[in-house]
ZAMARGU-4260 file (C-alpha; in steps of 0.2 Angstrom, whole numbers, plus 5000, padded with zeros to 4 digits):
<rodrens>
0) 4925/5028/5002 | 4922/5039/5017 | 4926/5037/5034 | 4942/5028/5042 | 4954/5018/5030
5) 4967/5007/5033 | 4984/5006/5022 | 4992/4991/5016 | 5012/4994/5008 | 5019/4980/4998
10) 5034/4978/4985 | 5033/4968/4970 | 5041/4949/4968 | 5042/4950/4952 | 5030/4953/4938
15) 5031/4951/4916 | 5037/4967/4913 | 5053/4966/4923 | 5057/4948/4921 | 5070/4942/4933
20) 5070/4958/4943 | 5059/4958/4959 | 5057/4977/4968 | 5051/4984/4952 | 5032/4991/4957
25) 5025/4997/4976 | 5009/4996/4981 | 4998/5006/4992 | 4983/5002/4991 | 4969/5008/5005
30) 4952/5000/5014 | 4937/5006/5021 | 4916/5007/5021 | 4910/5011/5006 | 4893/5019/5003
35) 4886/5002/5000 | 4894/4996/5018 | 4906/4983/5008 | 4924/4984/5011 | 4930/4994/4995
40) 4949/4992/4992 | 4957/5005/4980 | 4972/5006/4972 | 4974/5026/4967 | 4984/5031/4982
45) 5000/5023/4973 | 5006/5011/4962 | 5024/5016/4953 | 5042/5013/4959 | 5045/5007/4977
50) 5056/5022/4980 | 5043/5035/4979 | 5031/5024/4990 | 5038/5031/5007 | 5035/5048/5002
55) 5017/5044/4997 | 5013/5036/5010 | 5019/5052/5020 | 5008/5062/5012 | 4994/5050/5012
60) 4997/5049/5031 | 4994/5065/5035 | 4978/5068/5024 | 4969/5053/5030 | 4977/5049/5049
65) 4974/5030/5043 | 4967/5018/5057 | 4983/5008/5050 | 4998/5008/5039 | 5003/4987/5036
70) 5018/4979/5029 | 5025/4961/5029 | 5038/4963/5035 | 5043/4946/5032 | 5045/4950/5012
75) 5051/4963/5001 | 5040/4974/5009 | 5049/4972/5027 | 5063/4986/5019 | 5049/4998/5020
80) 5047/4998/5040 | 5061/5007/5044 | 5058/5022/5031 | 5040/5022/5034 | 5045/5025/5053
85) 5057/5036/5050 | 5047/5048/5041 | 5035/5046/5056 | 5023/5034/5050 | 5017/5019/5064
90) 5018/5003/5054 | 5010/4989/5059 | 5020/4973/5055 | 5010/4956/5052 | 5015/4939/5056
95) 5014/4925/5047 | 4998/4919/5054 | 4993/4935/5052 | 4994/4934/5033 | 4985/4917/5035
100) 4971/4926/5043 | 4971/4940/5030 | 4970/4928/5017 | 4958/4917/5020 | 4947/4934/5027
105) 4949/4940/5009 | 4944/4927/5003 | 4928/4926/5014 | 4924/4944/5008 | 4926/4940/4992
110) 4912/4923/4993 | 4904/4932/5000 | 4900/4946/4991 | 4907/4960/5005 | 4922/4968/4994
115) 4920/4984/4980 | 4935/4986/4971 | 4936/5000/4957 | 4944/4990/4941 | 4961/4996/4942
120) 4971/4987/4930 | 4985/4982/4942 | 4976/4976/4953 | 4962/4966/4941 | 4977/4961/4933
125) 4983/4952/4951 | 4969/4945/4954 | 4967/4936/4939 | 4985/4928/4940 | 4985/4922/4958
130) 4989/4910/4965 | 4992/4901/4981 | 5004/4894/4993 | 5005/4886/5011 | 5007/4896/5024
135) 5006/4894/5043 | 4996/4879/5041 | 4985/4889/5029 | 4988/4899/5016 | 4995/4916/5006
140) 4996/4922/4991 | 5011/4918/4982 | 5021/4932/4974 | 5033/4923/4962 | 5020/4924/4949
145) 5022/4933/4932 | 5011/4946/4936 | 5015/4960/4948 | 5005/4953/4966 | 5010/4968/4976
150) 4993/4977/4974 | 4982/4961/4981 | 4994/4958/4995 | 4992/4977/4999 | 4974/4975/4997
155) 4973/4959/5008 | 4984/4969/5021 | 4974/4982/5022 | 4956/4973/5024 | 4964/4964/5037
160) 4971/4980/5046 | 4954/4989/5044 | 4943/4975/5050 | 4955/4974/5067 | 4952/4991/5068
165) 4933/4990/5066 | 4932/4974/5079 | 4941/4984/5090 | 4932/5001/5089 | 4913/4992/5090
170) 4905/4997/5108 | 4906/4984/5118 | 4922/4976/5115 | 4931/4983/5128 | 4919/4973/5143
175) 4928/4976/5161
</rodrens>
């Protein structure tokens, strides 16, 4: 990946290895061109304990000056927005029709052939576990599934966070 990324932050639900227990894995997972021109999602910047993930994401801020860092702030996640922020890092905080729309454009890339990912266990692991729930008349991944989801509702975050960058950043799209 070269270029402008964006960053999705999300906190487990639960997963397999920690039954019962919900906040046991964070995700950062970031999004951007590749060389292809697909949107390539990838996992390395951090998957561990969510209280390390603040600090990550500070350093990962800094290295990269991402388009966008995205949480829900609406789930486990949302007690990342105020660390994030107060470390210095602009979070951008989705709705619930945002999710909605990140879903079903995740979805879209996937059909259609327009995502890379880089077979990252925790992530191929989410994948093939999901599942789905309603959500603002459409719908979301659900996180109360066996398997840890944080890494695909990072990713689905931060697709969506990079593809609003890249509407907004085409010439042309600011017509007066």
């Amino acid at each position: 990946m070269s270029g402008e990324v964006a960053f999705g932050c999300a906190i487990s639900d639960g997963c397999v290895c920690h039954p019962k227990k919900a906040r046991r894995h964070g995700s950062i997972v970031a999004a951007g061109r590749s060389g292809s021109g697909k949107i390539l999602v990838d996992l390395a910047p951090f998957y561990g304990p969510p209280r390390l993930l603040v600090a990550r994401m500070g350093v990962l801020y800094v290295k990269h000056d991402p388009v966008a860092v995205v949480v829900n702030p609406k789930s486990h996640s949302g007690t990342l927005v105020k660390p994030l922020a107060d470390a210095g890092i602009l979070v951008r905080q989705v709705t619930a029709q945002d999710v909605a729309v990140a879903h079903g454009e995740f979805l879209d890339l996937v059909d259609d052939g327009g995502l890379e990912h880089l077979d990252q266990e925790p992530m191929t692991a989410a994948v093939r576990a999901a599942q789905q729930r309603p959500l603002a008349g459409a719908q979301a991944w659900d996180p109360k599934v066996a398997v840890d989801q944080s890494p695909l509702v990072a990713a689905t975050l931060a697709c969506w966070a990079f593809l609003r960058w890249e509407e907004l950043a085409t010439p042309g799209a600011w017509v007066v």
